[in-house]
DOTI-316566 format. One record per residue (C-alpha): residue number from 1; residue in one letter; x negated, y negated, z negated. Coordinates in steps of 0.1 Angstrom, whole numbers, plus 5000, padded with zeros to 4 digits. Each point is the difference from the previous one (the first is absolute). Layout:
<bakes>
  resi  resn    xx    yy    zz
   NUM     A     X     Y     Z
...
</bakes>
This chain:
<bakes>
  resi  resn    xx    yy    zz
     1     X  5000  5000  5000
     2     X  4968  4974  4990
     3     X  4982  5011  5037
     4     X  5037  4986  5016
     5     X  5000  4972  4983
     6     X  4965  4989  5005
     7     X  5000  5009  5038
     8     X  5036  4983  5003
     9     X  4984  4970  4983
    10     X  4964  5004  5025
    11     X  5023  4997  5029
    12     X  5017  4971  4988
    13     X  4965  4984  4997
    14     X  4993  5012  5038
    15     X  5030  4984  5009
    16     X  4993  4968  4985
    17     X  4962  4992  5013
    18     X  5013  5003  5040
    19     X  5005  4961  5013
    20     X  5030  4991  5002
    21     X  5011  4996  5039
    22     X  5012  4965  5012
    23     X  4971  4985  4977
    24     X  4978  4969  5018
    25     X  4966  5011  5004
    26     X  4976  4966  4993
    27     X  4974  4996  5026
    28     X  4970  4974  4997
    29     X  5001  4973  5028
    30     X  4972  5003  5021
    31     X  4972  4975  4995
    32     X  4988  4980  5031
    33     X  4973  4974  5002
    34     X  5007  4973  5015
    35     X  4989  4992  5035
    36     X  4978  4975  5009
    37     X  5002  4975  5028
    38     X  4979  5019  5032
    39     X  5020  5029  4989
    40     X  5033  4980  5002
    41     X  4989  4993  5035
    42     X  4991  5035  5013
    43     X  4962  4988  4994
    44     X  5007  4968  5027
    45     X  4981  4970  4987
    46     X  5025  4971  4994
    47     X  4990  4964  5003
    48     X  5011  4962  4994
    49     X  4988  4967  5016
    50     X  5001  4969  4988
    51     X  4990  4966  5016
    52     X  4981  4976  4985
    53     X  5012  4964  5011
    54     X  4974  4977  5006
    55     X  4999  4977  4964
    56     X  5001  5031  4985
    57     X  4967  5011  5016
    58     X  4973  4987  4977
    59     X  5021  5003  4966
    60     X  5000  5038  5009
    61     X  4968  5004  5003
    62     X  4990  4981  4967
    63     X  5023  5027  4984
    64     X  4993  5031  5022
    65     X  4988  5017  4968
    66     X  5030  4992  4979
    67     X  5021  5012  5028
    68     X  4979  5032  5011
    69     X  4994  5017  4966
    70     X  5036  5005  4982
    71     X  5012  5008  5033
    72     X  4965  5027  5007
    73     X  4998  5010  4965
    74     X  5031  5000  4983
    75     X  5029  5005  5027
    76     X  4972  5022  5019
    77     X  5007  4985  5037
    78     X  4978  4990  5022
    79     X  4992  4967  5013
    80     X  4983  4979  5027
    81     X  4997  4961  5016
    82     X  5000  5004  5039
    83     X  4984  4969  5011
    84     X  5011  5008  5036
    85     X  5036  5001  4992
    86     X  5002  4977  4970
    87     X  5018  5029  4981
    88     X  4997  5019  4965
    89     X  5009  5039  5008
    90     X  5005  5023  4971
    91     X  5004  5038  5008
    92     X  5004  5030  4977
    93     X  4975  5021  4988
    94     X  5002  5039  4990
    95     X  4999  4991  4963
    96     X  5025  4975  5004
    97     X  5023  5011  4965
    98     X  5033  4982  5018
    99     X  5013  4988  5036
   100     X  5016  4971  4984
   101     X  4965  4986  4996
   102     X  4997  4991  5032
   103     X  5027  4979  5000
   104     X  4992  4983  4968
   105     X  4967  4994  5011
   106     X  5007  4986  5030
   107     X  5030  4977  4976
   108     X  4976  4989  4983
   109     X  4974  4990  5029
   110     X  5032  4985  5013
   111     X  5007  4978  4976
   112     X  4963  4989  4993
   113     X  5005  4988  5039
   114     X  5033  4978  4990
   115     X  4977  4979  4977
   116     X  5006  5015  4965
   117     X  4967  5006  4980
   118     X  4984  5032  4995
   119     X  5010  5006  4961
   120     X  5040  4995  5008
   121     X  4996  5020  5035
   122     X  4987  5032  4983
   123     X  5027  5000  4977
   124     X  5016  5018  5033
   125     X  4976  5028  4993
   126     X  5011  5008  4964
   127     X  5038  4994  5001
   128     X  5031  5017  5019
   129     X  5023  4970  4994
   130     X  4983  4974  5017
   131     X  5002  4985  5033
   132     X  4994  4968  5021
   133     X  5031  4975  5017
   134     X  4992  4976  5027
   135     X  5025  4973  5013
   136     X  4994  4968  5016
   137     X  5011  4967  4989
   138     X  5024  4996  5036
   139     X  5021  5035  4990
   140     X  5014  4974  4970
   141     X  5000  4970  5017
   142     X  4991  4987  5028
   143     X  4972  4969  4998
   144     X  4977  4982  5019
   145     X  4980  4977  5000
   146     X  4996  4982  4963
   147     X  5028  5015  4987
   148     X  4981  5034  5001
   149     X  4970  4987  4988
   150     X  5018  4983  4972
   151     X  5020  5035  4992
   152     X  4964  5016  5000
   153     X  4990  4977  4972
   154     X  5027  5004  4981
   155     X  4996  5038  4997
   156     X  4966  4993  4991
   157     X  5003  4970  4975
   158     X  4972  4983  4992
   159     X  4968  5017  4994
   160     X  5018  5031  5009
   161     X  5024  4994  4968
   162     X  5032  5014  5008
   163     X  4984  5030  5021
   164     X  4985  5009  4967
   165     X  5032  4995  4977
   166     X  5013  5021  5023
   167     X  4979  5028  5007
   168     X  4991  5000  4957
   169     X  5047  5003  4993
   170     X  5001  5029  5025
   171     X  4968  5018  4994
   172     X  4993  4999  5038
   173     X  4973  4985  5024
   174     X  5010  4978  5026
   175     X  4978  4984  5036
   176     X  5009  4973  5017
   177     X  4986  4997  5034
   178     X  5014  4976  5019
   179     X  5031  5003  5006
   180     X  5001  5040  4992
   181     X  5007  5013  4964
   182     X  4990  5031  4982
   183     X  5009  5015  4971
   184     X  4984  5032  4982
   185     X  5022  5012  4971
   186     X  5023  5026  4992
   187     X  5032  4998  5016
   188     X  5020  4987  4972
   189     X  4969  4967  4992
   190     X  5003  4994  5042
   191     X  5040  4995  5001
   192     X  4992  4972  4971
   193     X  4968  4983  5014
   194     X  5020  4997  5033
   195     X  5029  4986  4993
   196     X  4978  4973  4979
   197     X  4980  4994  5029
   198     X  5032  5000  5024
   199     X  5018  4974  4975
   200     X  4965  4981  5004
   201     X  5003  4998  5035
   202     X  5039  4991  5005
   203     X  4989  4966  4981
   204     X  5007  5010  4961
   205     X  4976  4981  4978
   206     X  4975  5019  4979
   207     X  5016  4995  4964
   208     X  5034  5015  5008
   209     X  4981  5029  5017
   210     X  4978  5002  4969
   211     X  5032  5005  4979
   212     X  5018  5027  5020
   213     X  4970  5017  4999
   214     X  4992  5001  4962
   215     X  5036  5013  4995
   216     X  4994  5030  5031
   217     X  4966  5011  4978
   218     X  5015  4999  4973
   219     X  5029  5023  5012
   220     X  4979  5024  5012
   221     X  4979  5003  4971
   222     X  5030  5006  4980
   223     X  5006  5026  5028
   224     X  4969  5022  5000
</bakes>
């Protein structure tokens, strides 16, 4: 009666330890690395040009280091001056980490070619959010004659006062050439700088634009 009992209670315990059908069997995701830019491109070399205008000439060589060695060492692209051509061309290496250095790279060449100074340009390099706006002074309004070079002035104030007011309240960094604008902020910073400068330009004097914009920075501090 005992040997019954204890093989009734052995098949129980055989029943038991079989998995249960239905049950979801866990597998581990397979790991890829990730895949660098030549490999992106079925090993084809990719490549950007950029011209350099002709004022720009001589600052760029000045800062050719300054220019050449975040881009060489750090975004690992590399870079060349054609004299013939008057163009900066970036292409990809095979230890290029990401594609999307090329493009920032040749951002932040870009924007060194729009006027802005090396230490706000390579802010291109390091952050996703940023990005440069150009608009000319005749897409708000058109002038000629003194009335443009008085609107010019006026977005630059004297000694370059209200540019900076500006550019310090939106945490951006704004060129004026001629009659051509640029901004380089995020995308939030270049809606405010413009419509300050476009207010500037339609004939609203400095102070009023002064005010609105204190209250705009202030909103979006209180917003991020």
């Amino acid at each position: 009666m005992q040997f019954n009992q204890a093989a009734s209670s052995m098949e129980v315990e055989k029943v038991t330890s079989k998995p249960v059908s239905g049950s979801a069997v866990f597998v581990s995701k397979p790991k890829f690395e990730s895949l660098k830019a030549h490999e992106i491109s079925e090993g084809q070399v990719q490549f950007r040009k950029i011209s350099v205008p002709p004022h720009r000439f001589t600052p760029l060589k000045k800062t050719w280091m300054e220019i050449y060695t975040p881009i060489y060492d750090t975004m690992k692209i590399d870079i060349r001056m054609n004299v013939k051509t008057r163009k900066v061309e970036l292409k990809t290496r095979s230890d290029t980490p990401d594609v999307s250095h090329l493009q920032k790279s040749a951002d932040f060449v870009h924007a060194f070619m729009l006027g802005f100074d090396v230490v706000d340009a390579v802010a291109l390099l390091r952050m996703d959010e940023l990005y440069v706006d150009s608009f000319e002074i005749k897409d708000v309004k058109t002038l000629r004659g003194e009335h443009l070079s008085r609107a010019i002035g006026r977005l630059s104030g004297k000694g370059g006062k209200t540019k900076f007011a500006i550019e310090n309240a939106t945490k951006t960094r704004i060129v004026i050439a001629d009659s051509k604008i640029h901004i380089l902020g995020s995308f939030t910073n270049i809606k405010v700088a413009r419509d300050s400068l476009c207010s500037l330009i339609l004939g609203s004097p400095a102070g009023k634009v002064y005010s609105k914009l204190r209250a705009v920075s202030a909103r979006i501090a209180e917003r991020f």
